[in-house]
GUDOKOL-351610 format. One record per residue (C-alpha): x, y, z. Coordinates in steps of 0.05 Angstrom, whole numbers, plus 32768, in hexadecimal, padded with zeros to 4 digits. Layout:
N
XYZ
...
END
This chain:
352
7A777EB287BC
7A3C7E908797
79F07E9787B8
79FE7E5087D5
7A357E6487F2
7A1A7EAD881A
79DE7E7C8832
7A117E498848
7A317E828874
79EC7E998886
79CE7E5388A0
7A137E4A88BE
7A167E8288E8
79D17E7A8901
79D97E368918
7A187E4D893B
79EF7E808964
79BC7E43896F
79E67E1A8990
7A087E5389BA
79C27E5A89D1
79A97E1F89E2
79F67E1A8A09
79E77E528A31
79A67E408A47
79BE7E058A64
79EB7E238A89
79BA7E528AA9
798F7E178AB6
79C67DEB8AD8
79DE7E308B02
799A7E3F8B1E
798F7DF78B36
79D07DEF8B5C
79BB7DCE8B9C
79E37DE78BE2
7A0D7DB98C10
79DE7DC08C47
79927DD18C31
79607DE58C6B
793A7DAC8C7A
78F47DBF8C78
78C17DF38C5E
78C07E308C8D
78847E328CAA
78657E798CB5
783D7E7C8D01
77FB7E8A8D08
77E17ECF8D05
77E87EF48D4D
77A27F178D3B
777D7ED48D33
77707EB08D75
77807E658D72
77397E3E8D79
77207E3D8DBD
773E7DFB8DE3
77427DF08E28
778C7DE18E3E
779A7D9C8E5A
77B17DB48E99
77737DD38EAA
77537DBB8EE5
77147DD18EC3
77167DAB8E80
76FF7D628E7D
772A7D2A8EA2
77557CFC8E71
77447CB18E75
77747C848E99
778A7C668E4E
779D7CAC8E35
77C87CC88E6C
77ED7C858E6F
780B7C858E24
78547C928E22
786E7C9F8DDF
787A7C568DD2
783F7C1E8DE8
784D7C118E38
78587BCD8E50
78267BBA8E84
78227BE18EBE
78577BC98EF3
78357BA68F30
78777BC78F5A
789E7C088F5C
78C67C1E8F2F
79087C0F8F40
791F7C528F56
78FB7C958F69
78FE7CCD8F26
79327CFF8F34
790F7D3C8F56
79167D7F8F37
79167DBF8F43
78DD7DF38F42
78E87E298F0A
78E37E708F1A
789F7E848F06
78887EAF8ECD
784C7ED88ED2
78237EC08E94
77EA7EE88E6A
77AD7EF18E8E
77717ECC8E73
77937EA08E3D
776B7E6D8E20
77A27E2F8E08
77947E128DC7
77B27DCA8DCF
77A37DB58D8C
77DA7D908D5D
77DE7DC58D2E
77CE7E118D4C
77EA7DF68D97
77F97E308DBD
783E7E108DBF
78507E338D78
78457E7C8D98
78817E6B8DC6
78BA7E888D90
78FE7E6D8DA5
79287E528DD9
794E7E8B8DFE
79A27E788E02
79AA7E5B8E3A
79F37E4F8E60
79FC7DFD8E66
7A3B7DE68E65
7A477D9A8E59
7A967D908E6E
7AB87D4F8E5C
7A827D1D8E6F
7A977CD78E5F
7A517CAE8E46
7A657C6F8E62
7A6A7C868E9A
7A277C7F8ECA
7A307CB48EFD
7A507CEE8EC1
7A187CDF8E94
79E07CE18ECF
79FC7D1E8EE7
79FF7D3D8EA3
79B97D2A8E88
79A07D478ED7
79C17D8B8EC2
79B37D8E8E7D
796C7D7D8E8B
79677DC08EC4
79847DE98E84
794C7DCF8E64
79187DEC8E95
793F7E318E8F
79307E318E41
78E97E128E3B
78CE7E2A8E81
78CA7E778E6F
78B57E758E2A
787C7E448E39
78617E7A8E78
78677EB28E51
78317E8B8E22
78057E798E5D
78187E2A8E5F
78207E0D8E9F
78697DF68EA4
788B7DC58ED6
78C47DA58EC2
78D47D588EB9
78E27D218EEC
791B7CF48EE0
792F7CA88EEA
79747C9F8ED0
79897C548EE3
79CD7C348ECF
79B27BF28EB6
79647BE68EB5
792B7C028ED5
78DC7BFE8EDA
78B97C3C8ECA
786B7C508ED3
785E7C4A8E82
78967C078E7F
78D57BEA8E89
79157C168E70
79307C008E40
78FB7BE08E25
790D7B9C8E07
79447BA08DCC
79437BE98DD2
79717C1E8DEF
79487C5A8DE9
792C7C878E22
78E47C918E2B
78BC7CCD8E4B
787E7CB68E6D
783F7CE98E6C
78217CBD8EA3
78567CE98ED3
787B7D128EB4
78B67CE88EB2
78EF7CDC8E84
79147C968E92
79547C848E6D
79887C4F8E78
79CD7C6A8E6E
79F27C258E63
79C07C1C8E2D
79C67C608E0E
7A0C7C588E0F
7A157C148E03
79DF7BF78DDE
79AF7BCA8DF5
79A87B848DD2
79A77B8B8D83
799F7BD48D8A
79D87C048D89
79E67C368DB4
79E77C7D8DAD
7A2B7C828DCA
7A467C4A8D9F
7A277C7A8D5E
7A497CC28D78
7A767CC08DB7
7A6A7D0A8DC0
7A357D098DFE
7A107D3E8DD4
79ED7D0B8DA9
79CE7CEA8DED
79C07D348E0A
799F7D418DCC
796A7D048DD2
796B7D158E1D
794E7D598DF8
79207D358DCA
79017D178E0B
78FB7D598E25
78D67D6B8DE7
78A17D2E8DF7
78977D528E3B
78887D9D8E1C
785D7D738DEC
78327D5C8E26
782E7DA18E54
78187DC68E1B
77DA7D8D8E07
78007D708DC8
780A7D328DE2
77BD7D288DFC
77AE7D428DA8
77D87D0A8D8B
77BB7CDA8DBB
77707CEC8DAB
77857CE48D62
77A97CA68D6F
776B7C858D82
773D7CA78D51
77637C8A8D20
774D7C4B8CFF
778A7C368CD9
77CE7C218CF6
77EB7C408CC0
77CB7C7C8CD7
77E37C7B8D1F
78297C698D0D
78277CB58CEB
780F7CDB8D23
78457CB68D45
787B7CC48D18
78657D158D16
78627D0F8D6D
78B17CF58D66
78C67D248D2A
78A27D638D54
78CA7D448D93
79077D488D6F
79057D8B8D50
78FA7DAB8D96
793C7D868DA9
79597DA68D75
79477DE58D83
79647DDB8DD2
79A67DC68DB1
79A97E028D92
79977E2C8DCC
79DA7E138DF8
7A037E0B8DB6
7A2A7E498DCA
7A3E7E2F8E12
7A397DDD8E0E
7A567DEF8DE2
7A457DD38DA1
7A727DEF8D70
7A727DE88D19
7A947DA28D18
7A687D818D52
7A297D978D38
7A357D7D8CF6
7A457D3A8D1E
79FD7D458D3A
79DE7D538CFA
7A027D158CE0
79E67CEA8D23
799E7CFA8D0D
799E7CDB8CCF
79B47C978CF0
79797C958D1E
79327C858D13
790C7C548CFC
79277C1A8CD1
79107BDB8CA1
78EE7BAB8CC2
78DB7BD68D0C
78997BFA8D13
789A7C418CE9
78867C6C8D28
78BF7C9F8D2B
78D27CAD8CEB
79097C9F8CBB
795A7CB58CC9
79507CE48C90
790D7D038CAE
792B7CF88CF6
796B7D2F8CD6
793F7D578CBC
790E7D6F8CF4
79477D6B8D22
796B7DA38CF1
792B7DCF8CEE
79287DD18D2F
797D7DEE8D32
796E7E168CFA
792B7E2F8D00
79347E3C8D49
78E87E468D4E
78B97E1C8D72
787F7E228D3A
78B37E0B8D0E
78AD7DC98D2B
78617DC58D11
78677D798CF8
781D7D768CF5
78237DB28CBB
78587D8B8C9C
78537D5E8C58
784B7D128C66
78917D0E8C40
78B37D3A8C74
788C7D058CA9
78947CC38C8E
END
C-alpha cells in the first residue's frame, strides 16, 4: 500500500469509530428519557418540620377568636343563590356523634392555606365500607349508600383530625330525588348536576336523579361511569370541602377571595379550594379500596373519570381543568398523605 492508501485506512477507521459513537450516545439519551405508563402526578411535597411550630393562628372553631361576618360563613364553594325566604325542602339527614378522641393539650391551630394544621394529620386509616351492588338510578340505593359511605367517612377523617387537636363533627346531609332548596341555594343549581357542601351548616346537598342522570345540558356522572364509585367519590370530594372548613381552610380561601382584586385571581384560589377538595377524596378512596372494594381495573376506570370532569371552554375556570382535576385526585391515591394535598404549595400549572 502507498501513503495514500495507509491514511485512507487511517481516516476510515476513525470515522467508523465516530459514528459508532455518536450511535451510542443516542441510544443512552433516548433510554434514560423513557417516560412510564402511569407517572405520579405531582411533586412530592416534603411536610413541615415537626420542630418548627406553625405560626401562631387562632383556630376557627374557637369560641375565643373573632366572629366571621355574615358574608363569609355563608359562601359555599360555588356563589349561593339568594337566600330562600322558606325552608329548605327537607330536614339534612342527622348523623351520628363520633367516638371522641382525646386531643393534645394546649394546641394552638394554624388555619392558614399553606402550614394548616390539616397537613400534620398523615393518612387515612383503612377503614371497612363495603358498597354492595347499588344501582345509581335508583333513589332509595343511592341515598342509602351515600348515608353509609358518608359514616365511613367520619370513621377515617374523625380520628386523625382529634389526634391533631381540630374540632371534628361530621356532615349533615340532604339527599333529595329531584330538586331541593338548600341554606347556600337551590340543588342542582340551574344547568348543573353537581352537589354542593354549604359552610353556612355544615351540609352537603346532592340530587341523585341529577347525579345520575344529568340535569339539562349537563351530563351526569352516572351517564360518564355506571360504577356508583365515581358518584361516591365526588360524595368524597364534598367531604373534602367539609374537612376544609373544620380545620379553618375554607375561612383562609375566603379572606383571600375577597382580598383579591382580580377575578382572575379569585377564580385560582377557587380552582386550588376544588383541586385540594379532590385530592382528600382521593385519599378516602384509597382508604376503603381494600373492602368497597375498589380493585386494579375499577380504579383505573376512576382515574380515567377524573380526567372527564372539570372545568371546560366557555364555563367559568373555578375548579380546574380534567387533566388537573386527574391529577390531584391521583396524588391524593398515591400519596395517601394529607400534606400531599398542599394545592396552595403547588405550581399554577398543576392549578390551572
Amino acid at each position: 500500500m502507498g501513503v495514500a492508501g495507509v491514511l485512507g485506512a487511517v481516516f476510515g477507521s476513525l470515522a467508523a469509530l465516530f459514528v459508532l459513537i455518536v450511535i451510542g450516545a443516542a441510544m443512552l439519551k433516548s433510554s434514560s428519557h423513557t417516560e412510564t405508563t402511569t407517572p405520579v402526578a405531582l411533586p412530592s411535597y416534603e411536610p413541615s418540620r415537626t420542630d418548627e411550630p406553625f405560626p401562631s393562628h387562632e383556630p376557627t372553631h374557637d369560641t375565643s377568636s373573632q366572629e366571621p361576618t355574615q358574608e363569609q360563613t355563608q359562601q359555599p364553594t360555588q356563589e349561593p343563590t339568594q337566600e330562600p325566604t322558606q325552608q329548605p325542602s327537607q330536614r339534612p339527614t342527622e348523623r351520628p356523634t363520633q367516638e371522641t378522641v382525646t386531643p393534645p393539650k394546649q394546641v394552638t391551630l394554624n388555619t392558614s392555606l399553606k402550614n394548616n394544621t390539616l397537613y400534620r394529620a398523615g393518612s387515612l386509616p383503612r377503614v371497612n365500607c363495603r358498597a354492595g351492588n347499588t344501582n345509581i338510578f335508583s333513589h332509595s340505593q343511592l341515598k342509602a349508600l351515600i348515608l353509609k359511605t358518608g359514616r365511613c367517612m367520619d370513621k377515617a377523617w374523625g380520628p386523625i383530625l382529634q389526634r391533631q387537636g381540630i374540632a371534628f363533627s361530621p356532615p349533615n346531609y340532604a339527599v333529595a330525588s329531584g330538586r331541593g332548596r338548600g341554606a347556600c341555594g337551590d340543588y342542582p343549581s340551574a344547568g348543573s348536576m353537581v352537589p354542593y357542601y354549604c359552610p353556612r351548616n355544615n351540609t352537603i346537598y346532592a340530587s341523585t336523579s341529577a347525579m345520575s342522570r344529568g340535569n339539562g345540558n349537563a351530563r351526569g356522572y352516572g351517564q360518564i361511569i355506571s360504577w356508583h364509585g365515581g358518584i361516591i367519590s365526588m360524595m368524597a370530594h364534598e367531604y373534602g370541602h367539609h374537612v376544609q372548613n373544620i380545620t379553618g381552610v375554607m375561612d383562609s380561601w375566603w379572606q383571600g377571595t375577597i382580598n383579591s382584586s382580580s377575578q382572575s385571581g379569585k377564580l385560582a384560589l377557587s380552582r386550588k379550594l376544588e383541586l385540594q377538595a379532590t385530592c382528600l377524596g382521593g385519599m378516602w378512596m384509597r382508604s376503603v379500596a381494600s373492602s368497597y372494594p375498589v380493585p386494579s381495573s375499577l380504579r383505573s376506570r376512576l382515574f380515567w373519570f377524573y380526567a372527564q370532569v372539570g372545568d371546560y371552554p366557555g364555563y367559568p375556570r373555578d375548579h380546574g381543568t380534567p387533566a388537573n382535576n386527574n391529577r390531584w385526585f391521583r396524588q391524593g391515591w398515591e400519596r395517601d398523605k394529607t400534606y400531599q394535598c398542599n394545592t396552595w404549595l403547588a405550581p399554577s400549572s398543576t392549578t390551572s
